[in-house]
VEXPAVEX-821608 format. One record per atom (N, C-alpha, C, CB): x, y, z. Coordinates in steps of 0.05 Angstrom, whole numbers, plus 32768, in hexadecimal, padded with zeros to 4 digits. Glycine has a CB too. Layout:
% VEXPAVEX-821608
XYZ ...
% end
This chain:
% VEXPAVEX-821608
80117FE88000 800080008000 801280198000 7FED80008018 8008802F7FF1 801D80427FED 801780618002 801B80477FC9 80278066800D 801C807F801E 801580998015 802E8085802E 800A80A5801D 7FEE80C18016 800680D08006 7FDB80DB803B 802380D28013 803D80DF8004 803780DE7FE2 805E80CB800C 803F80C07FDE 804580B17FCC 802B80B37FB7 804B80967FD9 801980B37FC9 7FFC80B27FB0 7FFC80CC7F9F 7FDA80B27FC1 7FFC80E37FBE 7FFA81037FB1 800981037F92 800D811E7FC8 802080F97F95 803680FE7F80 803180EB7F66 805580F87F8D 802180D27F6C 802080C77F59 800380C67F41 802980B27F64 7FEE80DC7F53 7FD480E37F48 7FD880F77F3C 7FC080E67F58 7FE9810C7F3E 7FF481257F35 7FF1811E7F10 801981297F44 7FEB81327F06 7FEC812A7EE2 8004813B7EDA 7FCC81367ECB 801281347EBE 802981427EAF 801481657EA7 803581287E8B 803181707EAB 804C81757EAF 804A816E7ED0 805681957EA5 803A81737EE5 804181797F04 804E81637F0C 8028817E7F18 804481507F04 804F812D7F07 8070812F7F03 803E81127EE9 807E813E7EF5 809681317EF0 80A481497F08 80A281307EC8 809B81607EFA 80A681787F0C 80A281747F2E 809481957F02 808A81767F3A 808F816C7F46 80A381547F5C 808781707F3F 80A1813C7F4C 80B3811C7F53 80D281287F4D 80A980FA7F35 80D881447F47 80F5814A7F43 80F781527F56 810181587F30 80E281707F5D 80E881837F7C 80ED816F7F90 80CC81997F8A 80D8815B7F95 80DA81487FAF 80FC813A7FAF 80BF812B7FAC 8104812F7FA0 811B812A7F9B 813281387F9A 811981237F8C 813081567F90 8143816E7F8F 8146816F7FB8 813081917F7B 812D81757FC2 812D81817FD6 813881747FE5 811981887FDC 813681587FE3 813C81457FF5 815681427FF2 812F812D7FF4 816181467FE0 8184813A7FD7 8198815D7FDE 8187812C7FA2 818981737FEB 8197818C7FF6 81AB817F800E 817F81A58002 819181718020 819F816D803B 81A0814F803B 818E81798056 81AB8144805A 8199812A805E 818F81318073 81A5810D8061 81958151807B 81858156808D 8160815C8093 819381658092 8161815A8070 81488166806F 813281458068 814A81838053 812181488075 810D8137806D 80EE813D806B 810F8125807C 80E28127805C 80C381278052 80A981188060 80C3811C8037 809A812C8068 808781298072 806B8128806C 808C8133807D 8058811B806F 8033811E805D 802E812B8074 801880FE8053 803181488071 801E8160807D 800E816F8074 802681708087 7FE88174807C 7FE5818C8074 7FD981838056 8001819F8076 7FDA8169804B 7FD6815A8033 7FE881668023 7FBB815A8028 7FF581668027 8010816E8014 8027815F8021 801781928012 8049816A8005 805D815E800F 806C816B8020 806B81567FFD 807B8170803C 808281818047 809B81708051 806F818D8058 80AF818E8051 80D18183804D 80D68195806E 80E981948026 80E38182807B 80F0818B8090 810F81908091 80E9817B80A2 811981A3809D 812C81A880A4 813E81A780BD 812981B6809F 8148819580C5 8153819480E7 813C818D80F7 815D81B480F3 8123818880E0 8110817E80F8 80FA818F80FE 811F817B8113 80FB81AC80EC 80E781BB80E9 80E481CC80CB 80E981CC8101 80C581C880C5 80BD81D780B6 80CE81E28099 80B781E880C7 80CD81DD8087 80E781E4807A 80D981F0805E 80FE81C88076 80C781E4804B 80BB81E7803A 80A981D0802F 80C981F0802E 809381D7801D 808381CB8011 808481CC7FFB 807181CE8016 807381B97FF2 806C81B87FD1 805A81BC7FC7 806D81A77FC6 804B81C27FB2 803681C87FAA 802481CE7F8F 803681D67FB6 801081C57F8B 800C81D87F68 7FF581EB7F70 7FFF81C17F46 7FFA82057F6C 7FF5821F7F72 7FD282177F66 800C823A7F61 7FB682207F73 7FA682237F61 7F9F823C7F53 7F9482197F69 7FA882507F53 7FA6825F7F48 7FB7825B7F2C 7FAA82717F57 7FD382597F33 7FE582597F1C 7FF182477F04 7FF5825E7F25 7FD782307F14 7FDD82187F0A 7FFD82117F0B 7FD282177EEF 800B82177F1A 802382117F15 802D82027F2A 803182257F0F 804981EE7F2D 804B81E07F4C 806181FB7F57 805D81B67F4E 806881F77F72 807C82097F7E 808482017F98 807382257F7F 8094820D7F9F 80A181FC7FBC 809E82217FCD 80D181E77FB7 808482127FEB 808182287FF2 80A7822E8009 805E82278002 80AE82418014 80C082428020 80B58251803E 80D3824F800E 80B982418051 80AD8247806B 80C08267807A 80B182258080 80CF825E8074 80DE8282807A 80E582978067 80FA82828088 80D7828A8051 80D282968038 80D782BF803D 80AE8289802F 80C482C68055 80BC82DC805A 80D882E5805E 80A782DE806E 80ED82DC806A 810F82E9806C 811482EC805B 812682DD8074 811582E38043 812482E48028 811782F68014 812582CA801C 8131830B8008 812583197FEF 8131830A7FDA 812B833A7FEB 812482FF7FC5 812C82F57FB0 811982F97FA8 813582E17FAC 811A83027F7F 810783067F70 80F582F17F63 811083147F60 810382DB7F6B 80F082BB7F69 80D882B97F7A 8102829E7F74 80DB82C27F97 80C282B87FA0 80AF82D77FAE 80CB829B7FBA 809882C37FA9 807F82DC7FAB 807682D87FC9 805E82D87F92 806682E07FD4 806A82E87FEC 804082E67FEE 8082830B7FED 803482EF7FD7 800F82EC7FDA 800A82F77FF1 800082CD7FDB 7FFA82EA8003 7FEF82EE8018 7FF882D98032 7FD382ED800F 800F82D38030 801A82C58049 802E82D78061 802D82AB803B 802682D2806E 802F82E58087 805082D8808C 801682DF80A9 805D82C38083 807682B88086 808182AB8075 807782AB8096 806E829B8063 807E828A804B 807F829E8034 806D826B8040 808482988022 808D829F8003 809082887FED 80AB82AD8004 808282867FDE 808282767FC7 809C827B7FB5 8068827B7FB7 80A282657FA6 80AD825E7F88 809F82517F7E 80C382527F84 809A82607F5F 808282567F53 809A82437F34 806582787F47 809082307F32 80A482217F21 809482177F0C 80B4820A7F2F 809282227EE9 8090821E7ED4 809182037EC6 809D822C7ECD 808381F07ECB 808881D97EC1 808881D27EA0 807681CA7ECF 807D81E97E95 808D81E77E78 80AF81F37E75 807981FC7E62 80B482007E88 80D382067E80 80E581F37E88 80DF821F7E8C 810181F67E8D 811281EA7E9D 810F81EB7EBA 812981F27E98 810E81E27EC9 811081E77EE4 813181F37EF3 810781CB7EEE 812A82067EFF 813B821B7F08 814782137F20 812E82347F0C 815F81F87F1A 816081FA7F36 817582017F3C 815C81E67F44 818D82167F38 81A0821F7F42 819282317F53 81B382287F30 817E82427F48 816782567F57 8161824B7F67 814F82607F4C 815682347F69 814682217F82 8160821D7F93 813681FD7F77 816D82177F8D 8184820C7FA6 819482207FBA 819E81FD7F97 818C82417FA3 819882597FB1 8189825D7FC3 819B826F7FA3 8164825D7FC0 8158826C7FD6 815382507FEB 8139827F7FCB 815C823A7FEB 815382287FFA 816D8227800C 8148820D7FEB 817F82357FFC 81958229800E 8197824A8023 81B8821C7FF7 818B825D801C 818B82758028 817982698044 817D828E8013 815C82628037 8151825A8048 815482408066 8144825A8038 8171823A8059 8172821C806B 817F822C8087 818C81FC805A 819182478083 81A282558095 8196826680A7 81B38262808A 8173826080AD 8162826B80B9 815D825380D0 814B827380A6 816A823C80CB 8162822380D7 817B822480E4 8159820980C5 818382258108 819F821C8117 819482038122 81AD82338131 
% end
């Protein structure tokens, strides 16, 4: 039997299906400190054991993106900020390439919020 993780990702349709099954994998291969959790019905990445970021496909933008939980510290022109009082989105284009030298800059900004 496959867990609620595993299903989310595998009911997902193309493009989110592939893009997606990369972030989970990108995110996970930063640390080994960081790990994955089914929170919230979504995928959620811990850091040291707290809170670190999520995943997601935006309904508005139709697009997937990895929300960033201290998102709100960081100025970078990648992530939007909407109506969250602390996180900040990256919204990620699943017809382009995926950006992950960008992804690894603000995640790794974001990991130095975590002692």
């Amino acid at each position: 039997m496959l867990r609620d993780i595993d299903n989310y990702f595998l009911q997902l349709e193309e493009p989110y299906k592939s893009t997606m099954l990369f972030l989970r994998s990108y995110i996970l291969s930063l640390s080994d400190k960081i790990t994955e959790e089914w929170r919230y019905r979504m995928p959620v990445y811990y850091y040291k054991g707290k809170m670190f970021c999520y995943i997601r496909v935006h309904k508005k933008y139709k697009e997937p993106y990895i929300g960033v939980v201290e998102g709100g510290k960081i100025e970078h022109p990648n992530l939007l900020k909407e109506d969250r009082a602390r996180m900040k989105i990256f919204l990620i284009d699943p017809s382009e390439d995926i950006p992950v030298d960008t992804i690894k800059e603000v995640l790794e900004i974001a990991m130095t919020f975590y002692k």
